[in-house]
C-alpha positions as CSV (number, residue, x, y, z in Angstrom):
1,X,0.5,84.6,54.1
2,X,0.2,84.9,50.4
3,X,2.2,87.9,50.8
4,X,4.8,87.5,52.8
5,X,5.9,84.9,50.9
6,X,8.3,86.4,48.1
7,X,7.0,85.4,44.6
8,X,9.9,84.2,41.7
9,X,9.3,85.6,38.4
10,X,10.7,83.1,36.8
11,X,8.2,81.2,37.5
12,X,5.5,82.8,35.9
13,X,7.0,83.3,32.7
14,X,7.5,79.6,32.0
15,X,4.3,78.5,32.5
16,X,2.7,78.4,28.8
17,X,-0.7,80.0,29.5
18,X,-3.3,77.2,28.7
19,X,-5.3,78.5,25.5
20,X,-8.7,77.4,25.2
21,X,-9.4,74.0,22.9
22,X,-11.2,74.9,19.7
23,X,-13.3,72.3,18.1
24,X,-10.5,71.8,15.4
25,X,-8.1,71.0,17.8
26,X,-10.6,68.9,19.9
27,X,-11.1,67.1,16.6
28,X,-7.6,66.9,15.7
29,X,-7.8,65.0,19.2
30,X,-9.9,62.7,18.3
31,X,-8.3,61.6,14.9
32,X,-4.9,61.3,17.1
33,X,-6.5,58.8,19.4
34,X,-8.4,57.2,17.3
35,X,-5.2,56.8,15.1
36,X,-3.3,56.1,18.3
37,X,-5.9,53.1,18.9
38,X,-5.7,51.1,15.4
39,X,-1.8,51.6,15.2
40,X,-1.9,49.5,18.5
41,X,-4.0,47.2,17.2
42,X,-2.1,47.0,14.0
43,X,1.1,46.1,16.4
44,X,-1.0,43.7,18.2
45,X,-2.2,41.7,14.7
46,X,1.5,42.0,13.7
47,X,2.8,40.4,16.7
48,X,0.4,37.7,16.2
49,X,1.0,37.5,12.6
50,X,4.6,37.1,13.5
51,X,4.0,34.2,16.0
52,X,1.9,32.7,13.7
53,X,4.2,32.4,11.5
54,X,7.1,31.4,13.9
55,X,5.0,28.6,14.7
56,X,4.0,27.6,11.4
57,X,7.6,27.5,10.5
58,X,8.0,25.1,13.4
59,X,5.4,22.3,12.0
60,X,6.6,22.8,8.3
61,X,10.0,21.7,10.0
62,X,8.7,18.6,12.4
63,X,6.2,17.9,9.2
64,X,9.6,17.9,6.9
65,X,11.7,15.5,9.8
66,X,8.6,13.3,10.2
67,X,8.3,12.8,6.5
68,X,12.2,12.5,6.0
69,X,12.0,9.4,8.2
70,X,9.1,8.3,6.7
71,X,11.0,8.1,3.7
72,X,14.4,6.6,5.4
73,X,12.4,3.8,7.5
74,X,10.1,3.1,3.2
75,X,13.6,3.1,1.6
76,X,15.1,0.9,4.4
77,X,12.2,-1.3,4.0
78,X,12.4,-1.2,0.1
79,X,16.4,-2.3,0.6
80,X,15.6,-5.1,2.6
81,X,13.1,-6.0,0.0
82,X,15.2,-6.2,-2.5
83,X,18.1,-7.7,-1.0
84,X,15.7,-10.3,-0.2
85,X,15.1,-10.9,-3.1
86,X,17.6,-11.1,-4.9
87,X,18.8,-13.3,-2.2
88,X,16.1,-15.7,-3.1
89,X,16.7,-15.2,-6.8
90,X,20.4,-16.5,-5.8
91,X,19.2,-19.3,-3.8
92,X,16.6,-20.2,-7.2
93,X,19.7,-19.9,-9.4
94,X,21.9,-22.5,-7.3
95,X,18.8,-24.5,-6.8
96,X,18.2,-24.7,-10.2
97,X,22.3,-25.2,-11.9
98,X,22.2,-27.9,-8.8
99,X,19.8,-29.5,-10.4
100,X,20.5,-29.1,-13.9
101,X,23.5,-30.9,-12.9
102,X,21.8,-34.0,-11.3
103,X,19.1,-33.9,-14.3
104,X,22.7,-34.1,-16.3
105,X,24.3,-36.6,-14.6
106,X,21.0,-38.9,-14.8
107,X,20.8,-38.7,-18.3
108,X,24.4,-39.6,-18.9
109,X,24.1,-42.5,-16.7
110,X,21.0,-43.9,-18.2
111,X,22.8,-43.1,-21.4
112,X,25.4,-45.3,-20.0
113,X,23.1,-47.8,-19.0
114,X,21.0,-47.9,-22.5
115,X,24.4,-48.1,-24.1
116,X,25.2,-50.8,-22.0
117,X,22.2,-53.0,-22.4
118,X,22.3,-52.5,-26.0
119,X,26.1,-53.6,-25.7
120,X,24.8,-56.9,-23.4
121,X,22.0,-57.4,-25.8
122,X,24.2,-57.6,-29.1
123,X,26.9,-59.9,-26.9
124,X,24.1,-61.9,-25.8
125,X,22.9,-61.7,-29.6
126,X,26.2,-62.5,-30.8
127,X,27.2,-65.3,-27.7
128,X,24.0,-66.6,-28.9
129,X,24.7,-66.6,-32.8
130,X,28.1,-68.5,-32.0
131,X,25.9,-71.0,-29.8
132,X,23.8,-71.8,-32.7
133,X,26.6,-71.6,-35.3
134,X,28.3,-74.2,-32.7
135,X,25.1,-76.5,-32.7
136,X,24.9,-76.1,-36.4
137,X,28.4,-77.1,-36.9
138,X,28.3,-79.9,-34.7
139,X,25.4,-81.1,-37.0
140,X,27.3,-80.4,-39.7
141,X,25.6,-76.9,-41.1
142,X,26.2,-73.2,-41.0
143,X,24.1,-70.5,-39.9
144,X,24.3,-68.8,-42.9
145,X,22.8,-72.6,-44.6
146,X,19.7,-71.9,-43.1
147,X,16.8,-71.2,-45.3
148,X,15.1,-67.5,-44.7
149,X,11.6,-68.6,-42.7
């Protein structure tokens, strides 16, 4: 069969003849695999590097937001400290002219009163002076007659 079967050239002159390996190029081989083998695993600890660092990326940004509001809800807080406060330091102040004003308004009325006592006191002094210059006169006398006692 082999022979009745017509045989192409062709198709023997591109088939490279297979040489025999020498132990240089076995070696050669070896290196290439070998080389072959790390550069994978070089891509491999890349790739995980990369993702590493994706995701490292992603909790410097939620660790950033978290703190950010931290910060908002401390200032917020810190606002509404100090508006209170100062909304009691407002309420003191009022407090405190309100009753400067009644202390005031106290002191001038028992300033009034003192005033007027001592007024009531010298026309009781004086009602009484003309009472006993009266008694003296009817008994025929002056206050100003009386010896010093």
């Amino acid at each position: 069969l082999a022979n009745t079967m017509p045989v192409d050239p062709t198709l023997e002159e591109d088939e490279p003849e297979l040489a025999p390996v020498s132990d240089e190029d076995a070696a050669l081989q070896e290196v290439r695999a070998e080389l072959n083998k790390k550069m994978s695993t070089l891509d491999t600890n890349q790739k995980t590097l990369l993702q590493t660092t994706r995701d490292l990326q992603i909790e410097a940004k939620e660790a950033q937001q978290a703190t950010t509001k931290t910060i908002v809800k401390v200032e917020g807080r810190m606002e509404a400290m100090a508006a209170d406060a100062l909304l009691q330091a407002r309420t003191f102040d009022a407090k405190l002219a309100r009753l400067q004003v009644e202390t005031e308004a106290k002191i001038q009325r028992v300033a009034k009163l003192l005033f007027l006592s001592g007024a009531r006191q010298e026309e009781a002094a004086a009602t009484q002076d003309v009472k006993v210059n009266m008694l003296l006169t009817s008994m025929g006398g002056d206050i100003g007659e009386l010896p010093a006692s």
